[in-house]
C-alpha positions, 0 to 999 in steps of 0.5 A: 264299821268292823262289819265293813271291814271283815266283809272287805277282808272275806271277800279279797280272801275269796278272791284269792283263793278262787285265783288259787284254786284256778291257777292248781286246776291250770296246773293239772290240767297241763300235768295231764296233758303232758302224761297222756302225750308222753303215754301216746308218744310211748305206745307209738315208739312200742309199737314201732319197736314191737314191729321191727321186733316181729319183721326180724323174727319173721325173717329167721 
């Protein structure tokens, strides 16, 4: 009967756990998302500002 039990409890345990670890793999895969489009959206803005910077030094 206690074998049933802890058995029981083991796996709900591992249940949640496996919940746990599927929700944090969730997280950092949006986490990562969001940096890599926040670096894309920064290297475009650089590169705009990189060249209206290198058209008004071309003018002088």
């Amino acid at each position: 009967m206690a074998g049933i039990v802890l058995r029981k409890t083991g796996v709900v345990l591992l249940t949640i756990l496996k919940w746990i670890l599927q929700a944090v793999l969730v997280a950092l895969k949006l986490v990562l998302g969001l940096a890599k489009l926040f670096l894309l959206l920064l290297a475009l803005v650089m590169r705009i500002v990189l060249t209206m910077a290198g058209v008004s030094a071309g003018r002088r």
